[in-house]
C-alpha positions in Angstrom: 49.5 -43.4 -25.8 52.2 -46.0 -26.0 53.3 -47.5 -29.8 53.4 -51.0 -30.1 55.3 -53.2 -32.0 53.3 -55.9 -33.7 55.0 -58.9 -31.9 54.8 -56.7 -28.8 51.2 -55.6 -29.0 50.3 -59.6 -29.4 52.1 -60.6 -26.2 50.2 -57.9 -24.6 47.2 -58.7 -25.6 47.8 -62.1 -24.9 48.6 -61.5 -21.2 45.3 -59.5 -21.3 43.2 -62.1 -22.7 44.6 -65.0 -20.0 43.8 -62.4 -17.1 40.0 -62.1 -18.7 39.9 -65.9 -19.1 40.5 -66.3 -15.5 38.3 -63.6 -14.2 34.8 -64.8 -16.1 36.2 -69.2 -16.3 38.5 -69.4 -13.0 37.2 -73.3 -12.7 38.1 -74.4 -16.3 40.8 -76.4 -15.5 41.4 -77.8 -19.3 41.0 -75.1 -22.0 41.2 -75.9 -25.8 42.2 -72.5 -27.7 41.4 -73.1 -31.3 44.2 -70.2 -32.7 44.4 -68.8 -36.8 46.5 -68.1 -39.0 46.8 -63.9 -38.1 47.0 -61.5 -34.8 43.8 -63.0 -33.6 45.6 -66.3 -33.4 48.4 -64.9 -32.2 46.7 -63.3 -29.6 45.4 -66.6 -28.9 48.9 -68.5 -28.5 49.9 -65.7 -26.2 46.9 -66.4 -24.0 48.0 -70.3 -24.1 51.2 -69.6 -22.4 50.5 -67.4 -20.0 47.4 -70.2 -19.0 49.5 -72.9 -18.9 51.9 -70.8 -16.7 49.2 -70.4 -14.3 48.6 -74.4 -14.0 46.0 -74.6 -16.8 46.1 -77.7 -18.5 46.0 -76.1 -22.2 45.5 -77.9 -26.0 46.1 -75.4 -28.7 45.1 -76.6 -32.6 46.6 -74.3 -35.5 47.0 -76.5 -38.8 50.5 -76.6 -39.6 49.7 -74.8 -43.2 48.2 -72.0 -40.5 51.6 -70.9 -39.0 53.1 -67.9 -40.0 55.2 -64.9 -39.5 52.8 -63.6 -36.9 52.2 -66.4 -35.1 55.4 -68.4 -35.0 56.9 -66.9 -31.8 53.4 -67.2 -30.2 53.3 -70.8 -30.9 57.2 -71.2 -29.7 55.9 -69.6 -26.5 53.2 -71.9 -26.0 54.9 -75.0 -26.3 57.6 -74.1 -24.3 54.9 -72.9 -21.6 53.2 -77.1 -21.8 50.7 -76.0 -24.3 49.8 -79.7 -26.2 49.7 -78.8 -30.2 46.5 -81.0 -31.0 44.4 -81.1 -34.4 41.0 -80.6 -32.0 40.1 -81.5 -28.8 40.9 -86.0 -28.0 38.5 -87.9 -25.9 39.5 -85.6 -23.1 36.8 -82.8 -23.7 37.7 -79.3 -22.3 36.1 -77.5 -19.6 36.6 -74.4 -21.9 37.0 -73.6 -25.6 38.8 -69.9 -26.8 37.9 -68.8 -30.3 40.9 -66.9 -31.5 40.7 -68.2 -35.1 39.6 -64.7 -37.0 39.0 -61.5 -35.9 39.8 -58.1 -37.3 40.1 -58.8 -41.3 37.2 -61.4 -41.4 35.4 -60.8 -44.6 35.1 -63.5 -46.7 33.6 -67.6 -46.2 35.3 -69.4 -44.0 38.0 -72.0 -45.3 37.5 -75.9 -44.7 39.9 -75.9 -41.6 38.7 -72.7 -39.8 34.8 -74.3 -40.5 35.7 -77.1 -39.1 37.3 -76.1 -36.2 34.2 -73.9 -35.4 31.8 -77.3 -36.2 34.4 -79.0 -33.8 33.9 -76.4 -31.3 29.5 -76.5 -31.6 30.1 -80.4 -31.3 31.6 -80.2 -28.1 28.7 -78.3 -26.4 31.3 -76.6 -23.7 31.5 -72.6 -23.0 33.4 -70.8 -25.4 35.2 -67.4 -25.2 36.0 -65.9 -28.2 38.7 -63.4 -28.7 37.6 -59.4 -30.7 34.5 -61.0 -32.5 33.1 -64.7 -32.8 34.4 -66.3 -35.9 32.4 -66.2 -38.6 31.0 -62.7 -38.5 31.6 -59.8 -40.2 33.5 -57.7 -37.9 31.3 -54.7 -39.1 28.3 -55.8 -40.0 27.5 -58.7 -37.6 26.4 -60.9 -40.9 27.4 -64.7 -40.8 30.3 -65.1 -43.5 28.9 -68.5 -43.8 27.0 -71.5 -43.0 29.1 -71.7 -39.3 29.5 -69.4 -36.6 31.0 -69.7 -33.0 28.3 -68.9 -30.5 30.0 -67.4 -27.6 29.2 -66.8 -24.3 31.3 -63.9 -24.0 33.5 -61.8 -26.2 36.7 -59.5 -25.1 36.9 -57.0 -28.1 40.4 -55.9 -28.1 41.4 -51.8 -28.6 38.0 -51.1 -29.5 34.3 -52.5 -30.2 33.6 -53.9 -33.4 30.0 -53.1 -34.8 29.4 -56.1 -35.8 29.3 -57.5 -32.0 26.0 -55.1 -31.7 24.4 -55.7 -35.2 22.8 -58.5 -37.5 23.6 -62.2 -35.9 26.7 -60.5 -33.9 24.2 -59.8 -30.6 22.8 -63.5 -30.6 27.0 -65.2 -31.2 28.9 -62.9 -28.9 27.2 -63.3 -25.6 28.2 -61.0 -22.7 30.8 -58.3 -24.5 33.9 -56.9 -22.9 36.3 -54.1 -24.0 39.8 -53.7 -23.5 41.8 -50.8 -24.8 44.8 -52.4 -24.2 46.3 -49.6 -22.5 49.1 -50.3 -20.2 48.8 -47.6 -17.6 45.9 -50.0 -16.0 
């Protein structure tokens, strides 16, 4: 098993998710990724790129007090790619919305930007992807952190599966579940 380097393993992953995107959405033509502050969103910014690099006309929103370490060459790749940095979606709606504001460490209530965002994303009534678990859940328990989740209609669950895909509100918010190990022989 190959070691990764954090930076390394995002770009990975990143290429990953874009090849997912465009096997289950190949028709969404405009996709809105709605990226955090950590690896999720990081792994979401990679994914921007590489979409945009395959013709994809892509709007990325990450709150300026949102960029950090992790995710400040991801978001230099996307806007080099095309990517549009956007607060949310304009009155051009997307065909597709990617959730890659939280994954892995979710545990506590959402903060005002990342609820919105998800509101924003319910409010535009388009299919959304979301990237390791829906935001707003538990990664291990499936249990709503809060008053919003994303309601996906499919979920790629990155190295392994989380429990919380398969328990409490997890089953009903990540629609269709995917797995990819991330391994780099395939």
């Amino acid at each position: 098993q190959r070691r990764w380097a954090h930076g390394e393993l995002m770009a990975w992953a990143g290429r990953r998710v874009a090849s997912w995107i465009m096997a289950v959405a190949p028709h969404a033509r405009h996709v809105w990724v709605a990226a955090g502050p950590g690896g999720n969103g990081g792994d979401g910014l990679y994914a921007a790129a590489h979409l945009a690099s395959m013709g994809r006309q892509v709007d990325i929103s990450l709150h300026p007090d949102q960029v950090t370490s992790t995710t400040q060459e991801a978001l230099s790749r996307a806007l080099s790619a095309g990517c549009q940095l956007v607060p949310q979606p304009g009155r051009q709606r997307p065909d597709l919305v990617v959730d890659a504001l939280l994954g892995l460490g979710a545990n506590r209530p959402l903060t005002a930007p990342i609820a919105q965002a998800v509101q924003a994303m319910a409010q535009l009534d388009r299919p959304c992807l979301s990237i390791d678990i829906p935001t707003g859940l538990n990664p291990d328990t499936g249990q709503a952190l809060g008053d919003v989740v994303v309601r996906a209609q499919g979920t790629l669950s990155l190295l392994t599966l989380k429990p919380g895909l398969f328990m409490g509100a997890g089953r009903d918010a990540a629609g269709r579940i995917w797995l990819d190990t991330l391994d780099d022989s395939v």
